[in-house]
N, C-alpha and C positions, 0 to 999 in steps of 0.2 A: 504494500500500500504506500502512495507520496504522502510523503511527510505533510505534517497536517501545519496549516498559514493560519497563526493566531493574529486577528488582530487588536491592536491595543486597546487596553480597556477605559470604558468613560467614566470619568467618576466627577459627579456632580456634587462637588466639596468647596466650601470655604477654606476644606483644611485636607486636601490631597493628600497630604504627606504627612499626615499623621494615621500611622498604621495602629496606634493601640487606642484607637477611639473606644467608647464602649457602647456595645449594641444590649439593649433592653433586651427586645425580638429583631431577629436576622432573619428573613425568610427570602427565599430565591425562590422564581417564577421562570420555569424552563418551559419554551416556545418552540417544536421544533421547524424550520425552516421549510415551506412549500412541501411538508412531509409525501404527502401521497406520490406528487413528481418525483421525488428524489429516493425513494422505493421503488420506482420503476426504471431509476438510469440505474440503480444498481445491476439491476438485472439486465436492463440495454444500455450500455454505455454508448451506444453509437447514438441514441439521444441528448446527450447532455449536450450544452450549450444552444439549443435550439430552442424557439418557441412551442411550450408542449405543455400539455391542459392532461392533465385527468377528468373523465367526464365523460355523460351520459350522451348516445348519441345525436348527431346535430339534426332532429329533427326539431318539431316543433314543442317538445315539450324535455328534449335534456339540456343538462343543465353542470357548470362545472363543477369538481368538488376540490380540485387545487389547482395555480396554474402557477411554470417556473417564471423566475424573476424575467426572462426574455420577454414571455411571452407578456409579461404584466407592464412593459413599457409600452405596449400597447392598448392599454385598458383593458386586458384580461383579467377579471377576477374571480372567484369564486362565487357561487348561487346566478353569474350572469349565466342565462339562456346559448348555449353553444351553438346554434343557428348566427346569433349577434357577435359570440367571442369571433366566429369567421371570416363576420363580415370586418371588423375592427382590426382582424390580424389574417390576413387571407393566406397567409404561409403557417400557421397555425397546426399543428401535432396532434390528434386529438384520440386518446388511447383509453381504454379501460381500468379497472381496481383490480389488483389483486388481494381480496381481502385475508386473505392467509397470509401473505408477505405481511401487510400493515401490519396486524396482529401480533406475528411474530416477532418484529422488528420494534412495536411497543412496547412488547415485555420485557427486550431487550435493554430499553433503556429505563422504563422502570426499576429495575433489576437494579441496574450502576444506580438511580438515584435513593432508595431506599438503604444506599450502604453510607450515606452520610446523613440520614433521619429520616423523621417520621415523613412519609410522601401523600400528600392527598393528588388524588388521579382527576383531573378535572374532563377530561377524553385522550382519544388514543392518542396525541401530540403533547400534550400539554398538561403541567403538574405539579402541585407547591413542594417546596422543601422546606423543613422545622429546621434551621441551623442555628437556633437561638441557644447561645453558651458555648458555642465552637468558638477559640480562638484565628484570629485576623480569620474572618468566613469573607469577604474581598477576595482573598488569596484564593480560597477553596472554590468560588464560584468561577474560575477561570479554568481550575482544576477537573470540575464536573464535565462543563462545556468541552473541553478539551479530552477527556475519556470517552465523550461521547460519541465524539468525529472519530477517533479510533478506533473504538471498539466496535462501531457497526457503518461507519463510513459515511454517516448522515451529518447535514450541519445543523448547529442547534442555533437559538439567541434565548441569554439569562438575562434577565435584569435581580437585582440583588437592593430588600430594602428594610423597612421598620414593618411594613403592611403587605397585606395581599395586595391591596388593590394599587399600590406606590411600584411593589415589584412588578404587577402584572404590566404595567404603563411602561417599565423600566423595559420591560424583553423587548419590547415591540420598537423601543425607541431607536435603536441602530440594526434595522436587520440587514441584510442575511448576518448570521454568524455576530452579531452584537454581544455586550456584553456589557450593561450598566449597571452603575454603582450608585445608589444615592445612600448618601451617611446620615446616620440619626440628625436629626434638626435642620436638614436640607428638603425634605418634603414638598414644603411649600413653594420655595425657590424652580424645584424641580417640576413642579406642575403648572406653576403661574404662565408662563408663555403659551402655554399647548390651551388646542382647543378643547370646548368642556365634552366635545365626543369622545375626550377619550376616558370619559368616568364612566363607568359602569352603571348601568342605568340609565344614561343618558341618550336616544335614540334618534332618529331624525325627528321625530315630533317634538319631542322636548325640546330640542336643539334649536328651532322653529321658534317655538315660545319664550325661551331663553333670548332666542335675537330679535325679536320685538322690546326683549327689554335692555336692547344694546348689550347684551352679555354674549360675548362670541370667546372666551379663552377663560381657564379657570382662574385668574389673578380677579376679574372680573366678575366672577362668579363669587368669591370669598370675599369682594369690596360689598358684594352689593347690600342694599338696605334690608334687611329681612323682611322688613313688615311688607314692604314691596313684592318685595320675591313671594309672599308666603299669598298674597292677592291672583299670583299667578299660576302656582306650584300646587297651592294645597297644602297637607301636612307633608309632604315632602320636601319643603323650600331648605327648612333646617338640614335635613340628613343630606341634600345635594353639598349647601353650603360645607357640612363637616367634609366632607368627601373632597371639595377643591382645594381644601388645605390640606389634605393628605391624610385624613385620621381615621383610621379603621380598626378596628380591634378583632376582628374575625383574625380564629385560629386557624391552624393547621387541623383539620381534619380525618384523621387516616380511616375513619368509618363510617361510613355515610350512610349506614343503618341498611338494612335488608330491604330489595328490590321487591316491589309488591307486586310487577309485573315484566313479563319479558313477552318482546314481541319483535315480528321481523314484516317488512311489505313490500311493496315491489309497483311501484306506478309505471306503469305503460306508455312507451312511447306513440302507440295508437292504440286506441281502443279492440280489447281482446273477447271472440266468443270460440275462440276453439279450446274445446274442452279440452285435449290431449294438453297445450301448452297450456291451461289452465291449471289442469291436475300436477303438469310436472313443477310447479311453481309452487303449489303448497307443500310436495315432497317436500324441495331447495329448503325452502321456508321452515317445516315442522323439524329438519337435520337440523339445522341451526338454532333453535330453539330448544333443540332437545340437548346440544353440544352445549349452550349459557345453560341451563338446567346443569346438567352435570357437573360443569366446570364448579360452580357456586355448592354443589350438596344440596339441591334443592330437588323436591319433588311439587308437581302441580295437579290441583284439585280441579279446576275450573280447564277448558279449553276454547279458545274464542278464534272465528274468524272474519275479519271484517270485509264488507263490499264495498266499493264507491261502484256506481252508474255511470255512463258516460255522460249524464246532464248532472253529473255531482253527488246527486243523492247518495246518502253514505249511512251506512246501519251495520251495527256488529252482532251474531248470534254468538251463543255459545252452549257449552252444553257441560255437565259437573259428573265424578267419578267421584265413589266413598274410598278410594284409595288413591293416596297419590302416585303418578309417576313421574316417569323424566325420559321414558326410553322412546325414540323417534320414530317404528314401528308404530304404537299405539296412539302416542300423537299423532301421525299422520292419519294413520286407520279414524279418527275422531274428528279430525278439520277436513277429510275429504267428505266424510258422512255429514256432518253440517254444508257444507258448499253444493255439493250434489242435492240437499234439500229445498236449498234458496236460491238455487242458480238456473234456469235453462237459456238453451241456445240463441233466444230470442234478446238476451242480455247481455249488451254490450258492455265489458268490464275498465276501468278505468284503473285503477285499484285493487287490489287483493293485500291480504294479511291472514299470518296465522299468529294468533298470541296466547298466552297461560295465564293464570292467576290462581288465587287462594295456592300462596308457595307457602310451604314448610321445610324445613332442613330435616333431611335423609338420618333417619337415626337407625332402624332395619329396614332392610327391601325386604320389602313385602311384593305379592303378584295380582294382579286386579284380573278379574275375571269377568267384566261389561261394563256395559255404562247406559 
């Protein structure tokens, strides 16, 4: 593998060069870089450096789900419509997921960050680290990023802060391959320029309302008059305000409590009535369901599969078992049996799903004999 091109880290300091500052909470916010593209030059390297989109195909209703830094100097971005990403980049790459590479290659770097703390997984790219009490964690955060590129050849961007929501601003601020620093009591410093888009919570309608009240950057946002702000906002004026100054107190979460539902779908790029590809879809769909079952120790009571209509209409059946399972035979034998009861040929599908619920953790397997 070539050697891995660190570049210098930013650190948004009054006082750069004092390495024994002391951090309350350190928490790092690891972003990794156009992940889905760059899972796929691993595997084709004759892609890289070209404009290339992961994404759904370009008909009238796919849509990107990563696109590389080439392709985004074009206005390629992700959720855009790849009919549009074409027209915007007509030299455009436009390839498929492998979602077992993704997977794989997520754990892989879960893996490395879990060995310097507690890691809450926020999706497959993306994931806080607890480095609160590690000594100079600056140091360490250049460390991580750089095992990362290593060990599985992907590039990442950290940003490293007091807060989630400081860290998370922090990753995103120098990409590809970034790496920022902001030191306890630079927060505010550090958000004051940027726009209030980049607070969490805040969306293009906010953002709207906000710039009716001359509020376009978070400096702005933490000046303004609250009583003001609170005529516009609601009871959210205050917690935006705390948030342009940097102040969040959300921890690190490594448990995000037990999943009450797992589910997988599959939107169609035209509307679907042929029952063979119908049926092999809920297969696809109930494997994959059956494999997050497992993986978790979980077994499911309930079995759901959803419709949309080609004019939208959308309605979920389901059907319940006095024993739980998990195994993908039975689930499927159970979402093709509801589907086959609410479907005929005269039904143009838009939409399909197959999803579980009423889960419990697997303490003996037991064998269900109907439902």
């Amino acid at each position: 593998m070539p050697s891995v091109q660190i570049p210098p880290i930013k650190d948004h300091s009054s006082t750069a060069v004092n390495n024994q500052s002391t951090w309350p909470k350190a928490i790092l916010h690891l972003d990794m870089d156009a992940f889905f593209v760059n899972v796929h030059i691993l595997a084709h390297p004759e892609d890289a450096g070209i404009p290339l989109a992961v994404g759904g195909h370009p008909g009238s209703r796919g849509v990107i789900a990563s696109a590389s830094y080439e392709a985004r100097k074009f206005g390629v971005r992700s959720a855009l419509p790849s009919s549009r990403a074409l027209r915007l980049c007509p030299q455009l790459k436009i390839v498929g997921h492998t979602w077992s590479g993704i997977q794989e290659y997520s754990q892989q770097v879960m893996d490395i960050l879990a060995e310097y703390g507690p890691v809450e997984k926020m999706s497959v790219d993306e994931a806080y680290v607890d480095l609160t009490g590690v000594p100079q964690p600056e140091d360490l955060a250049q460390t991580i990023r750089r095992r990362v590129k290593k060990e599985t050849g992907l590039p990442a961007s950290v940003g490293l802060a007091t807060s989630k929501l400081v860290a998370k601003v922090s990753s995103d601020f120098d990409k590809p391959e970034g790496c920022t620093i902001v030191r306890p009591g630079d927060e505010e410093k550090f958000l004051a320029p940027q726009s209030v888009r980049v607070i969490m919570g805040i969306g293009p309608r906010t953002a709207e309302r906000l710039a009716e009240l001359k509020i376009t950057t978070c400096s702005e946002l933490a000046r303004a008059d609250l009583e003001l702000l609170r005529q516009s906002m609601g009871n959210q004026a205050e917690h935006l305000q705390r948030r342009a100054l940097g102040k969040d107190s959300r921890s690190v979460r490594t448990e995000r409590g037990q999943v009450k539902s797992i589910s997988q779908e599959r939107t169609f790029s035209e509307d679907v009535n042929d029952p063979q590809e119908l049926a092999n879809q809920i297969l696809v769909m109930a494997a994959s369901v059956s494999k997050s079952l497992q993986k978790r120790n979980l077994v499911a009571h309930t079995i759901r599969v959803k419709f949309r209509w080609a004019d939208f209409t959308t309605f979920t059946r389901q059907r319940s078992v006095i024993v739980g399972i998990d195994d993908e035979d039975r689930i499927s034998q159970i979402a093709l049996a509801i589907w086959s009861a609410n479907w005929s040929k005269e039904d143009k599908l838009r939409l399909l799903g197959v999803g579980v619920a009423g889960l419990e953790e697997l303490s003996v397997r037991q064998f269900d004999f109907g439902f």
